[in-house]
C-alpha positions as CSV (number, residue, x, y, z in Angstrom):
1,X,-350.1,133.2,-74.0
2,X,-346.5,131.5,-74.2
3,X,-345.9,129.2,-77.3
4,X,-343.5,126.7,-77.5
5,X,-340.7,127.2,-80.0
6,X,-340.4,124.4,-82.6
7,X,-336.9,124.3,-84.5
8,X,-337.8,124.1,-87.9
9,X,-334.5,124.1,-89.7
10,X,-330.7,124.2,-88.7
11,X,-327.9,124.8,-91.2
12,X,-324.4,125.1,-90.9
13,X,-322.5,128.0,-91.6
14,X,-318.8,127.7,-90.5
15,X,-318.5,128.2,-86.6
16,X,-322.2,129.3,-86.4
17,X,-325.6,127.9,-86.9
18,X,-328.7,129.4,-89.0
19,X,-331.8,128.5,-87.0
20,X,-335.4,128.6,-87.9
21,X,-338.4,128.4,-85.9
22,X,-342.1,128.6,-85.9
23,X,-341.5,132.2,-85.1
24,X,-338.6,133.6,-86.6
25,X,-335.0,132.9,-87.5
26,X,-332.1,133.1,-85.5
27,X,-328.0,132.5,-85.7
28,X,-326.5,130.5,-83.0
29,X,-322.8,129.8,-81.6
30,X,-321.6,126.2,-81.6
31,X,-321.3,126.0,-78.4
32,X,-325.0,127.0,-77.5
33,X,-326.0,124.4,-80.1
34,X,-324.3,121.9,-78.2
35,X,-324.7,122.8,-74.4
36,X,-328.8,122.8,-75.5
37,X,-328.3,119.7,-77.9
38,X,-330.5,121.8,-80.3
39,X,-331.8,119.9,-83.4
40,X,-334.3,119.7,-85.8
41,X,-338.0,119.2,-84.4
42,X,-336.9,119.8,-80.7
43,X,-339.3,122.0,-79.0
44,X,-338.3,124.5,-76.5
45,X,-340.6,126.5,-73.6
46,X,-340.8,130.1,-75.1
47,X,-338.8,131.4,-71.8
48,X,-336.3,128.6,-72.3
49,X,-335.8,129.7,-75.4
50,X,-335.2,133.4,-74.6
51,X,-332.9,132.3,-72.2
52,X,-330.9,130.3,-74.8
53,X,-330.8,133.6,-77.0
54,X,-329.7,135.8,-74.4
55,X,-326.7,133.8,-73.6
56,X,-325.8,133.0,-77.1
57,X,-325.4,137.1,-77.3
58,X,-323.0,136.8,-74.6
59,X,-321.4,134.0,-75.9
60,X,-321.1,135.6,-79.2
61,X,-319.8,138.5,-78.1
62,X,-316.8,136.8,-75.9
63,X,-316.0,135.0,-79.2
64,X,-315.6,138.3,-80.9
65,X,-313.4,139.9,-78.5
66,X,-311.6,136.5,-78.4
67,X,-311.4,137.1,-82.3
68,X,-310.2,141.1,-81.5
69,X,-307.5,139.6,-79.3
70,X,-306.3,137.2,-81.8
71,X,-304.7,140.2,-84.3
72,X,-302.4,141.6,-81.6
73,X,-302.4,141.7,-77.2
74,X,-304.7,144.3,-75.8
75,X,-305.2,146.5,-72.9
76,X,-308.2,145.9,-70.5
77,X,-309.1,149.3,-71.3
78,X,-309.3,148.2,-75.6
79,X,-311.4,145.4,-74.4
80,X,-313.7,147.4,-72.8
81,X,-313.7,150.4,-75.4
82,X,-314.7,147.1,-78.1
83,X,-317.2,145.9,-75.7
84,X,-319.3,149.1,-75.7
85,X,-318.8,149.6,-79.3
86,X,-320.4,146.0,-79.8
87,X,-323.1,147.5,-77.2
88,X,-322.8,144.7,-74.6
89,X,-324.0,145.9,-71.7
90,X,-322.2,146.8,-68.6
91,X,-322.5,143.5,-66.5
92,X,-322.0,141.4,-69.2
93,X,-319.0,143.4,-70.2
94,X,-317.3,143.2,-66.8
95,X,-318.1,139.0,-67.1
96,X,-316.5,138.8,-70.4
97,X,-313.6,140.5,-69.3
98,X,-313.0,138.6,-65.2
99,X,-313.1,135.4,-67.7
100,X,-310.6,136.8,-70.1
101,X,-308.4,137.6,-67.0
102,X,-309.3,134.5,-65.2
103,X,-308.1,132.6,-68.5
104,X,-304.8,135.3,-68.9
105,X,-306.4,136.3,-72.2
106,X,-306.1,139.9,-70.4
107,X,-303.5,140.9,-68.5
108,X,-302.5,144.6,-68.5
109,X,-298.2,143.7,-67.1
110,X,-298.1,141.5,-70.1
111,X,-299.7,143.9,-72.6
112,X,-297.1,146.6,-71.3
113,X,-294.2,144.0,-71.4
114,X,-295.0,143.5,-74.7
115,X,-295.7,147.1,-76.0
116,X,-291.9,147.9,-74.3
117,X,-290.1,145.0,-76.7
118,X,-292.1,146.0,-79.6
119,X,-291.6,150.0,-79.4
120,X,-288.2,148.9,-78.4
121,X,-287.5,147.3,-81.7
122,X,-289.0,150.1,-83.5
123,X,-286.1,152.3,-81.7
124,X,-288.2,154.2,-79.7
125,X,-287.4,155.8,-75.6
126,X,-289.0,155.0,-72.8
127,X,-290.7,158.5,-72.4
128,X,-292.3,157.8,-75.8
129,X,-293.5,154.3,-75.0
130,X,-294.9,155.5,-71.4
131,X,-297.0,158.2,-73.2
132,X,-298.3,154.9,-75.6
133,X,-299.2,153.1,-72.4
134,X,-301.1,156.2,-70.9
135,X,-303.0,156.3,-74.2
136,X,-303.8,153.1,-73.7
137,X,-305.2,153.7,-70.2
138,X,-302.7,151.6,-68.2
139,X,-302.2,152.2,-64.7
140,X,-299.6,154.4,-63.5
141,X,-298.3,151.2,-60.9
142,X,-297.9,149.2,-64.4
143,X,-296.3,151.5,-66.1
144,X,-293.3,152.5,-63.6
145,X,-292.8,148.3,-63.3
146,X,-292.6,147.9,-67.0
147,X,-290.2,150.5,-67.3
148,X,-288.1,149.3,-65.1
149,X,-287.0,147.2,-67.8
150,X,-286.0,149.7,-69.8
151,X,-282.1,150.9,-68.6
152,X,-280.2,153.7,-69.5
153,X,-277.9,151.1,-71.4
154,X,-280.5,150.1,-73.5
155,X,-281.4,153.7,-74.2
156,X,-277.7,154.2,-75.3
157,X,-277.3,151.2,-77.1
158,X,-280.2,151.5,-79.2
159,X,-279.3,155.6,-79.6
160,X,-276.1,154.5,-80.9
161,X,-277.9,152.2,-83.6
162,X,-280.2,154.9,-84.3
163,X,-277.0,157.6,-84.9
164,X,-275.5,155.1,-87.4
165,X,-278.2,155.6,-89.5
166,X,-278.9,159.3,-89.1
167,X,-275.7,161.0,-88.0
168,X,-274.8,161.8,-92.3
169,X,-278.4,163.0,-92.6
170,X,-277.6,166.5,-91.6
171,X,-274.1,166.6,-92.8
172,X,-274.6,169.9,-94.7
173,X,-275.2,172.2,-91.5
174,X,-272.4,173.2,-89.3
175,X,-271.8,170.4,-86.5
176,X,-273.6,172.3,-83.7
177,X,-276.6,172.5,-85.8
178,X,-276.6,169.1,-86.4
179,X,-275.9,167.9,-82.8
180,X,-279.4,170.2,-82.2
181,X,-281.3,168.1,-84.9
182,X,-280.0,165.1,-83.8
183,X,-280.5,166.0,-80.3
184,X,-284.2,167.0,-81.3
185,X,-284.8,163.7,-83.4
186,X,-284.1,161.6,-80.3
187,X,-286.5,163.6,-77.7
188,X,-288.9,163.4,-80.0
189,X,-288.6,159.6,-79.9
190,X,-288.8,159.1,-76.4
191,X,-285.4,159.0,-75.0
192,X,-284.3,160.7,-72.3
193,X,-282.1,163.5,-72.0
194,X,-279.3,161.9,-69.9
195,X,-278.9,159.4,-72.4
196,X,-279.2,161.4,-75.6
197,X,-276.2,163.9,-74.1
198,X,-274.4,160.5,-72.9
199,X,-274.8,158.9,-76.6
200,X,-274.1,162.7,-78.1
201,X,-271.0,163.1,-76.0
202,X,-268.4,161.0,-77.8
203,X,-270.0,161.2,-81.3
204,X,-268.3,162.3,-84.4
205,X,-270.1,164.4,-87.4
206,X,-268.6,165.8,-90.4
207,X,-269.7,168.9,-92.3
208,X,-270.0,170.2,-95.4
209,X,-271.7,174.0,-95.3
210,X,-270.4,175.1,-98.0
211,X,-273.7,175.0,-100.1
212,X,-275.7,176.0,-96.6
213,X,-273.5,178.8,-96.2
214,X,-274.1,180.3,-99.2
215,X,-277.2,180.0,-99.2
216,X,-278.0,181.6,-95.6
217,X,-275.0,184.2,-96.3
218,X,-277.3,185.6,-99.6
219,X,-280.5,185.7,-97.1
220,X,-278.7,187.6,-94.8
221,X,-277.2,189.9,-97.3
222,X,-280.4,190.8,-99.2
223,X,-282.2,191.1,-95.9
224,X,-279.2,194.1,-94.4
225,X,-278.4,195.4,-98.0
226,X,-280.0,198.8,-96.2
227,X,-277.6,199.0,-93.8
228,X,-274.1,200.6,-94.0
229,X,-270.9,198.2,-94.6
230,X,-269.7,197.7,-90.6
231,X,-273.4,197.4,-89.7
232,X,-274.1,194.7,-92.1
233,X,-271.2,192.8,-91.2
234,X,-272.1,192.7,-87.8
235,X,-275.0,191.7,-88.2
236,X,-274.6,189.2,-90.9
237,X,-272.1,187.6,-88.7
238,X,-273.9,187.7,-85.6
239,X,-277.0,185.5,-87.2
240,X,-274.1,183.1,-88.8
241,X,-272.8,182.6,-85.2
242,X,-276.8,181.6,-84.0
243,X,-277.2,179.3,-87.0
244,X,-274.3,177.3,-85.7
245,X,-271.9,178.4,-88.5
246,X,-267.7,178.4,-86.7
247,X,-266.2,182.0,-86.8
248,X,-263.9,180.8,-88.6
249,X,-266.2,179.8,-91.7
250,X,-267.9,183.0,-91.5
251,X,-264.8,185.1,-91.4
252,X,-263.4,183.0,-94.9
253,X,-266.6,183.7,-96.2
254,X,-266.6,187.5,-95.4
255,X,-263.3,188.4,-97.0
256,X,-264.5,186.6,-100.0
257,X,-266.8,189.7,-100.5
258,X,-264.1,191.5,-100.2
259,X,-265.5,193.4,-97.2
260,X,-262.8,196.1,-95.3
């Protein structure tokens, strides 16, 4: 038999409200407390008052991913991912998030837009931030628009900020080495290779090998001490040569030994 539900007690606490009942206790939004007018002594039908609890969960929940939204934008796709974590179910999932949309809490061109500026600043390529996007389940359409954004002057501008602080780092292998490092720094981070060789081009590195020199010249000797003189030599030079080292270094570092 169907009771009705008595509200004992209602107390405040911040945005939400501690109710208590002839039957149990519950926490309500705001807003359900004042779409129902709910106060102390009203009665509600027991089905009335399910009702009013099932779309407090709802409403709760869109608060929470309005509260998820507020730390940073998100992806329709993060939305949803929250949603299931929270255990909403499916059609009140899809609601939640056609009201975002409808309100332009969510909108995935925005999110992308905003995910190019930011990786952007953080001096990252466009093949690096389109990877991001993927990962955060953006359509491919999306995607190719956003990037649009993205030209090759950009790339090379922000390259050539990204070489002012970097291009001393390496300064102790042989240039060619270090275009390779460079080279491999700025792939890694997304920009693409016509741009890198563009930026690379024109670009001006010192060296200092001495101490690398040394130090890969002893390897190489302790690792061919076995051989005879020429062979070592040859061999000795040839891995100099693949390590990026000019013929010229190697051969001023050969007659230091004294080699024939």
């Amino acid at each position: 038999m169907a009771q009705d539900i008595r509200i004992i007690s209602i107390e405040k606490k911040r945005k939400k409200y501690k109710i208590e009942t002839n039957l149990d206790t519950h926490t309500l939004e705001e807003d359900i407390i004042i779409k129902y007018n709910i106060f102390k002594d009203k009665v509600f039908k027991e089905e009335e008052f399910k009702r009013i609890l099932e779309e407090n969960k709802n409403v709760a929940s869109f608060n929470q991913v309005l509260n998820f939204l507020s730390y940073r934008a998100r992806s329709i796709s993060e939305v949803k991912e929250y949603l299931e974590k929270k255990e909403v179910s499916k059609e009140n999932s899809e609601s939640i998030i056609q009201r975002l949309i409808d309100l332009d809490y969510l909108n995935d061109e925005a999110f992308a837009s905003y995910y190019l500026g930011y990786y952007q600043k953080m001096n990252k390529g466009p093949n690096y931030i389109k990877t991001k996007l993927f990962e955060k389940k953006i359509d491919k359409d999306t995607i190719s628009k956003c990037l649009l954004e993205y030209t090759l002057e950009d790339e090379i501008e922000i390259i050539t900020l990204v070489l002012e602080k970097i291009k001393n780092k390496y300064f102790k292998f042989p240039i060619k080495k270090q275009k390779e490092k460079i080279q491999a720094k700025l792939m890694r981070d997304g920009f693409t290779f016509s741009a890198v060789n563009s930026a690379l081009r024109d670009l001006k590195l010192e060296e200092n090998i001495s101490e690398t020199l040394e130090k890969d010249f002893g390897k190489l000797k302790k690792k061919y001490q076995d051989l005879d003189q020429k062979e070592k030599k040859d061999k000795i030079i040839q891995n100099l040569l693949r390590k990026g080292y000019e013929y010229s270094s190697i051969k001023k570092k050969v007659e230091e030994e004294l080699w024939d």
